[in-house]
FIMAR-760068 format. One record per residue: residue number from 1; x, z, y of N, C-alpha, C, O, CB in turn. Coordinates in steps of 0.2 Angstrom, whole numbers, m for minus. Each point is the difference from the previous one (the first is absolute). Glycine has a CB too. Layout:
BEGIN
vomar, n.east, n.up, n.north, ca.east, ca.up, ca.north, c.east, c.up, c.north, o.east, o.up, o.north, cb.east, cb.up, cb.north
NUM, X, Z, Y, X, Z, Y, X, Z, Y, X, Z, Y, X, Z, Y
...
***
This chain:
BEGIN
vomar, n.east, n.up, n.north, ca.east, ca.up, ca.north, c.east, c.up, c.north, o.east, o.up, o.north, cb.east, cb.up, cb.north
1, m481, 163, 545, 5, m6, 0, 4, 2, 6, m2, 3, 4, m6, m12, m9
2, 13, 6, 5, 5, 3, 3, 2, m10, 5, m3, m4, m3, 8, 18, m10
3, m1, m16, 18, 1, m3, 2, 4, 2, 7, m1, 2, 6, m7, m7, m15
4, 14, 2, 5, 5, 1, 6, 2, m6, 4, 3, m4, m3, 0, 13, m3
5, m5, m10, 13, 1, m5, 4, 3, 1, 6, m2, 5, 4, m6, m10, m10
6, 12, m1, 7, 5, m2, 4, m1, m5, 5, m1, m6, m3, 6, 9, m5
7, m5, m4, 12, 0, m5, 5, 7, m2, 3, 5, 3, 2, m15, 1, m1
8, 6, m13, m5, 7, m4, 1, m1, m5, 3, m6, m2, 2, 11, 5, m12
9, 1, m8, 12, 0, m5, 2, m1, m7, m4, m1, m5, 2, 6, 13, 4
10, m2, m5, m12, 0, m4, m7, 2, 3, m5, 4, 4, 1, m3, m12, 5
11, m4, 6, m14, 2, 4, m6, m2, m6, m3, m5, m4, 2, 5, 17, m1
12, 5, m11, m9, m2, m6, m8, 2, 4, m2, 4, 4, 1, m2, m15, m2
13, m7, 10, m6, 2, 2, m7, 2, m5, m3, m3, m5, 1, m3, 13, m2
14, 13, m8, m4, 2, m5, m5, m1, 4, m6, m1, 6, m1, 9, m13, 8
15, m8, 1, m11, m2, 2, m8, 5, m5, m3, m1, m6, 1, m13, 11, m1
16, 20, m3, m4, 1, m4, m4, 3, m6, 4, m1, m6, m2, m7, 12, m7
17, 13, m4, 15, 0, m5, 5, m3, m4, 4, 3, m4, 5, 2, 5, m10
18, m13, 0, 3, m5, m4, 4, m3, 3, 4, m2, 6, m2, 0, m13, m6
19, 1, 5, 16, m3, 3, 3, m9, m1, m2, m3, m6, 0, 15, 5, 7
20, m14, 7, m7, m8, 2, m3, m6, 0, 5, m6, m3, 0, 12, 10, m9
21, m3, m4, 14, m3, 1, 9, 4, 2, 4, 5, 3, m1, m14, m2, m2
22, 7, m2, 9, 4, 0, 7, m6, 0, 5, m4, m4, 0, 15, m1, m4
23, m9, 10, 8, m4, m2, 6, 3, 2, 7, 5, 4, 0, m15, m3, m7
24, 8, m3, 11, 4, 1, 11, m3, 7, 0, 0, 4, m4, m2, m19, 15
25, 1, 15, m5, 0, 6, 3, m9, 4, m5, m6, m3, m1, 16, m3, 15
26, m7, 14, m14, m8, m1, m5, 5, 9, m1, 4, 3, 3, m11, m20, m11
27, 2, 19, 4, 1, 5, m7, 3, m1, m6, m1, m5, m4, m8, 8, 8
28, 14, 1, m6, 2, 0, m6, m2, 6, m4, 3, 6, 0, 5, m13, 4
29, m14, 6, m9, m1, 5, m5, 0, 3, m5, m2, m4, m5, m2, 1, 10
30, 8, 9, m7, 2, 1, m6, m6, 4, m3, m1, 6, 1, 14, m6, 2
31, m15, m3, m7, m8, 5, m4, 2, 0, m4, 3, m4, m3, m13, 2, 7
32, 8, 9, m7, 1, 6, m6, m8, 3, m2, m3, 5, 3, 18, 0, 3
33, m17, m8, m13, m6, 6, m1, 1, 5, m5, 3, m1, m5, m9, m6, 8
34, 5, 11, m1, m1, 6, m3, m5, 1, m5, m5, m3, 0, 9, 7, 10
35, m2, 2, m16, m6, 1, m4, m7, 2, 2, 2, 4, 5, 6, m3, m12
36, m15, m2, 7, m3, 2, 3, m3, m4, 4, m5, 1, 3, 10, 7, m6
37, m2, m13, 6, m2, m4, 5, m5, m5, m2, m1, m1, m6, 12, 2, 11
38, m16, m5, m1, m4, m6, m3, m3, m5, 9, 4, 0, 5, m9, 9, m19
39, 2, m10, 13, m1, m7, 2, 0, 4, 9, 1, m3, 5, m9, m7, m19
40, 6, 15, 14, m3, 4, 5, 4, 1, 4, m1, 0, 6, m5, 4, m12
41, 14, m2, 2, 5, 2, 4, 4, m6, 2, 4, 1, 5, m4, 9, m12
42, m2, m17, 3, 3, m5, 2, m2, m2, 6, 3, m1, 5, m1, m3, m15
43, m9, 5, 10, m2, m2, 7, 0, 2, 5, 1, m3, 5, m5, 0, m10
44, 4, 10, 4, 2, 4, 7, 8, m3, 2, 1, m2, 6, m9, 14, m10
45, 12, m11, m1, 8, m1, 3, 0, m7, 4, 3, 0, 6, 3, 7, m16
46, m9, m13, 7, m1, m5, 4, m2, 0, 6, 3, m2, 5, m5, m2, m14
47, m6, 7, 10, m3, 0, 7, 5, 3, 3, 1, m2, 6, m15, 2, m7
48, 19, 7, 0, 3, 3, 4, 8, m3, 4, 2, 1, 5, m9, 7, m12
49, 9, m11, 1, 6, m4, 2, m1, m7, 4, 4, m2, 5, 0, 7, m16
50, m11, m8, 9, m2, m4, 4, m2, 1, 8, 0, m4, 5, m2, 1, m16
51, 0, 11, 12, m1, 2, 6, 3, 3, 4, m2, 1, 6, m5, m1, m10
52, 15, 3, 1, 4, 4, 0, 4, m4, 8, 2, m6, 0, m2, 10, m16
53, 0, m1, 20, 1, m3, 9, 9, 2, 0, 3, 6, 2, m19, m1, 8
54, 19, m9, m11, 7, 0, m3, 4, m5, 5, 6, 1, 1, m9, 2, m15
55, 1, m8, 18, 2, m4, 3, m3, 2, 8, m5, 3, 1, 6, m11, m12
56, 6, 5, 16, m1, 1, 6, m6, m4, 4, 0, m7, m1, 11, 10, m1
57, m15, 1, 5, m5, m3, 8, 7, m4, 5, 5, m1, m3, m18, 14, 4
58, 11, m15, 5, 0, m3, 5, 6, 7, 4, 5, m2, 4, m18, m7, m6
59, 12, 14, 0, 4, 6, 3, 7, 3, m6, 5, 3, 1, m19, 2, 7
60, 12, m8, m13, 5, 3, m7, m3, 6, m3, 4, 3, m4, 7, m7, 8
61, m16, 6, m1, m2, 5, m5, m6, m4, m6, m4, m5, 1, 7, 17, 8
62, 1, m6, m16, m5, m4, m8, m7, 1, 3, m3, 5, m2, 11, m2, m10
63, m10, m7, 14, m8, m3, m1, m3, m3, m4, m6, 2, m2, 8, m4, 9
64, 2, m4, m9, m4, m5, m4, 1, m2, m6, 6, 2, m3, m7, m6, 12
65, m2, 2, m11, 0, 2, m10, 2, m7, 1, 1, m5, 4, m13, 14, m11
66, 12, m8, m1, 5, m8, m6, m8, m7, 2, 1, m6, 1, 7, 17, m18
67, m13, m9, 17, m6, m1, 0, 0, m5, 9, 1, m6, 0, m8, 20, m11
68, 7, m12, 16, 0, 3, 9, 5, m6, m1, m2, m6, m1, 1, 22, 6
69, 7, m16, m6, 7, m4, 0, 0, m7, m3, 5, m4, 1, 1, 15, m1
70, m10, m12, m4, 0, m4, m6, 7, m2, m6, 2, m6, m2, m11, 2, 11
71, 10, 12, m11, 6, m1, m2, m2, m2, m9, m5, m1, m2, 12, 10, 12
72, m3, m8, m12, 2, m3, m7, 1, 7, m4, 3, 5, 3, 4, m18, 2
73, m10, 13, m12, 3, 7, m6, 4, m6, m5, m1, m5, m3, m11, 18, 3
74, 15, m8, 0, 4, m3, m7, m1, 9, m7, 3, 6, 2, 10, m18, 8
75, m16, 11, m14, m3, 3, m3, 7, 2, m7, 3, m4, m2, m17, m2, 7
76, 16, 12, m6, 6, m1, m7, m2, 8, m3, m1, 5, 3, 14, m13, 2
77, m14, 7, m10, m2, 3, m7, 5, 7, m1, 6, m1, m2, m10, m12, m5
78, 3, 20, 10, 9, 3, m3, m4, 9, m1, m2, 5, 3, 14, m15, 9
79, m11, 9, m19, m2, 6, m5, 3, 7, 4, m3, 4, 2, 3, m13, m15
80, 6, 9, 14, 6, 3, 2, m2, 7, 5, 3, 6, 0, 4, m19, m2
81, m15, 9, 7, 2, 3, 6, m5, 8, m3, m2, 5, 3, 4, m20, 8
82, m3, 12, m18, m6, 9, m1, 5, 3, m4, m3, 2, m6, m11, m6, 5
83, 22, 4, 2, 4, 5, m3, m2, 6, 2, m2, 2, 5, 9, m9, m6
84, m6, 10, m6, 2, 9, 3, 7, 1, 0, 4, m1, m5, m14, 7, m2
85, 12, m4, 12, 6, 0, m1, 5, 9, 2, 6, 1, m1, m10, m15, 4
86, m4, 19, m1, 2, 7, 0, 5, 3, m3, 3, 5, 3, m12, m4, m3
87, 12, m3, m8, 5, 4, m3, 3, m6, 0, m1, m5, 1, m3, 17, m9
88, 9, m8, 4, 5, m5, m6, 4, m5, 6, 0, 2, 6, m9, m3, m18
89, 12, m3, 9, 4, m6, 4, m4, m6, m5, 5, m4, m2, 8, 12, 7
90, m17, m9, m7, m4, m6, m3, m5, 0, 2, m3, 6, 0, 7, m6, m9
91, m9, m6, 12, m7, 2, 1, m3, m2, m6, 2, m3, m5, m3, 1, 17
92, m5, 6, m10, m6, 1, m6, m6, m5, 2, m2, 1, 5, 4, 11, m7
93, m5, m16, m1, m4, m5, 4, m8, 3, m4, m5, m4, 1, 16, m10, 1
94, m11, 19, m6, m7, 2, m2, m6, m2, 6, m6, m3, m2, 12, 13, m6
95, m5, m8, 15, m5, m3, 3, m3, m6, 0, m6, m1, 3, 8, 8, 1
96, 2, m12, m5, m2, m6, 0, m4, m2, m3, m2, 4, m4, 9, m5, 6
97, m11, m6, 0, m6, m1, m5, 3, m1, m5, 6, 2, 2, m14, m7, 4
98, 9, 2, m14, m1, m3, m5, 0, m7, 2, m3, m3, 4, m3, 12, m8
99, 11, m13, 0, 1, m8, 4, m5, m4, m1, 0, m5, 4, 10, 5, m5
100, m16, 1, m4, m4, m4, 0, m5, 1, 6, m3, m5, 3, 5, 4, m14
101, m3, 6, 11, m6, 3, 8, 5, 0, 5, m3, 0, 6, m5, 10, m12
102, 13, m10, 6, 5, m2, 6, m1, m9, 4, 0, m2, 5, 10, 12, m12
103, m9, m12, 0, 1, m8, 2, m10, m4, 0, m1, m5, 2, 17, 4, m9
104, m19, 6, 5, m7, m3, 1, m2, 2, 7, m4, m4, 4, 1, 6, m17
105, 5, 4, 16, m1, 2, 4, 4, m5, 7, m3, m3, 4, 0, 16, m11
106, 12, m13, 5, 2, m3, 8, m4, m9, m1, 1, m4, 5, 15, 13, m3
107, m19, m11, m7, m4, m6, m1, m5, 2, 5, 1, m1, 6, 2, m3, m20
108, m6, 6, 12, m6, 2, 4, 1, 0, 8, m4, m2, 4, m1, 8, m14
109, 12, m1, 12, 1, 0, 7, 1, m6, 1, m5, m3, 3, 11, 14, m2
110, 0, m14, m3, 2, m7, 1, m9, m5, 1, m2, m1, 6, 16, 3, m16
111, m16, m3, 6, m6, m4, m1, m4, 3, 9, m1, m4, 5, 0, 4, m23
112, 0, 4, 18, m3, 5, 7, 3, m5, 6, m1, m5, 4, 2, 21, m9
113, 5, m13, 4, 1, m2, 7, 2, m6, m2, 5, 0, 3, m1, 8, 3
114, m4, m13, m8, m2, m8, 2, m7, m3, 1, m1, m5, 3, 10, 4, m9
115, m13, 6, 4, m4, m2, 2, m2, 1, 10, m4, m3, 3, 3, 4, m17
116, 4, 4, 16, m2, 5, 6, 3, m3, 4, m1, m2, 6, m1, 13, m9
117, 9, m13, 0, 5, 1, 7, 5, m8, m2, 3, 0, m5, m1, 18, 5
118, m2, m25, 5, 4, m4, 1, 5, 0, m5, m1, m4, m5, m3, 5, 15
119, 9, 2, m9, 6, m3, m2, 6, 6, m4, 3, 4, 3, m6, m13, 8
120, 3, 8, m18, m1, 5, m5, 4, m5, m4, m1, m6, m1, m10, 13, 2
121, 20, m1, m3, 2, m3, m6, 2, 7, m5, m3, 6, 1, 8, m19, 5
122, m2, 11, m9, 0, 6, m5, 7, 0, m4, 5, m4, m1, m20, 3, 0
123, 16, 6, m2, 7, 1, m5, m4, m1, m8, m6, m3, 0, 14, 13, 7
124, m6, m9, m11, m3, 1, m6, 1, 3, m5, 5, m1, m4, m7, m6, 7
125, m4, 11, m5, 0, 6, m4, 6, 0, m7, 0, m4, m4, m14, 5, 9
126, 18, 5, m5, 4, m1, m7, 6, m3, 1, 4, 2, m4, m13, m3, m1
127, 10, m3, 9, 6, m3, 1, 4, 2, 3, m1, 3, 6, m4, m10, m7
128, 13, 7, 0, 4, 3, 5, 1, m6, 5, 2, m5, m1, 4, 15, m8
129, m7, m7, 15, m1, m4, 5, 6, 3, 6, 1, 6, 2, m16, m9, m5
130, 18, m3, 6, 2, 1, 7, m4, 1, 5, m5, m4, m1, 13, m2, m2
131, m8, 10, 7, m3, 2, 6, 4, m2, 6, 6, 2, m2, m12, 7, m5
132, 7, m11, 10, 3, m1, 8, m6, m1, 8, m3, m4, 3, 11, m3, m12
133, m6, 12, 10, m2, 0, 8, 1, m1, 8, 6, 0, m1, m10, 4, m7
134, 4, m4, 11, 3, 1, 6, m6, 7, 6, m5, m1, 4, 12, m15, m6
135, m5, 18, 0, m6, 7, 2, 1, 1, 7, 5, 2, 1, m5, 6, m12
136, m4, m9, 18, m2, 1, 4, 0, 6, 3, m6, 3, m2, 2, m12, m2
137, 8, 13, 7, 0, 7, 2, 6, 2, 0, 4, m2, 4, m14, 4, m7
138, 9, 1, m1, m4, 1, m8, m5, 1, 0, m1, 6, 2, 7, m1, m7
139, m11, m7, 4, m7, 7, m1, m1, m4, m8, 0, m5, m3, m9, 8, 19
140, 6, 7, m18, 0, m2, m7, m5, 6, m2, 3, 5, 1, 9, m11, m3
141, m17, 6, m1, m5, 6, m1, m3, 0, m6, m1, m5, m3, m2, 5, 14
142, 2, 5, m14, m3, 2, m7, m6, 0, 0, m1, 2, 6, 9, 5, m7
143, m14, m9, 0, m8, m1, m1, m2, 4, m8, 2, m1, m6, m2, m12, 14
144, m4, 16, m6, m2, 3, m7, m6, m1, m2, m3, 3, 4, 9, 4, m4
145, m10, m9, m4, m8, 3, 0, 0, 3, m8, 3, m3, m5, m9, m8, 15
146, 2, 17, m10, 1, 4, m7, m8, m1, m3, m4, m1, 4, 14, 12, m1
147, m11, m11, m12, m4, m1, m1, m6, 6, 3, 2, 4, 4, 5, m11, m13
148, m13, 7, 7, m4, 7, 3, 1, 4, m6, 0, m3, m5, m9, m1, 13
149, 10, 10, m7, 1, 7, m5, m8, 2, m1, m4, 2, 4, 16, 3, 2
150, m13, m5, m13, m7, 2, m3, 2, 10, m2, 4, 3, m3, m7, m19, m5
151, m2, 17, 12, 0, 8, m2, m5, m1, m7, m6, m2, m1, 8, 9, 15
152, 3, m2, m18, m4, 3, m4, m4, 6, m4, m3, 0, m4, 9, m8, 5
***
């Protein structure tokens, strides 16, 4: 699973003019599963983004996690980010999960971290959604966790 987050001050997703979620100062996460992925990979990318020391200590160096700070995720569904994009001037989205294993899976992320972590909103899967943030930095980092490779 793939998840790309940002630290902001604040971000919403709208859908269809309505604002869906929003949260202050926190993470904004763009999670993408890949084929191959399962519950395993969800969880890792969670405990890591949740642990991920992206916020300033007392001196301004990243110390302290989303977790440390008591920041806020706002969670958004985005197939996009497991493009291939090597040739051509079109991406290829073959790595992606499949949208049913995509959206069973960012359910399960979603579901995860409400349980772990305070204060959690989310975009929602399928929908073309506004994104808006105010990103902090910038800082903005890529997180990966890959399925395990079965030798055969």
């Amino acid at each position: 699973m793939i998840g790309l987050i940002q630290r902001v001050t604040r971000a919403k997703v709208v859908v269809d003019g309505h604002e869906v979620g929003a949260i202050g100062a926190g993470l904004l996460v763009l999670v993408c599963a890949e084929r191959g992925d399962s519950k395993r990979e969800a969880d890792l990318l969670l405990t890591k983004l949740r642990g991920y020391r992206v916020f300033g200590d007392a001196e301004g160096k990243m110390n302290r996690s989303v977790v440390d700070v008591s920041g806020a995720l706002l969670l958004v569904p985005q197939f996009t980010l497991a493009a291939d994009t090597r040739s051509g001037s079109r991406p290829s989205f073959t790595p992606a999960a499949a949208p049913e294993d995509a959206r069973r899976l960012f359910d399960y992320f979603l579901a995860q971290a409400r349980q772990l972590h305070d204060a959690v909103a989310a975009g929602v899967f399928g929908a073309h959604m506004e994104v808006s943030l105010t990103n902090d930095g910038p800082v903005t980092f890529w997180l990966q966790s890959r399925p395990v490779e079965i030798a055969v």
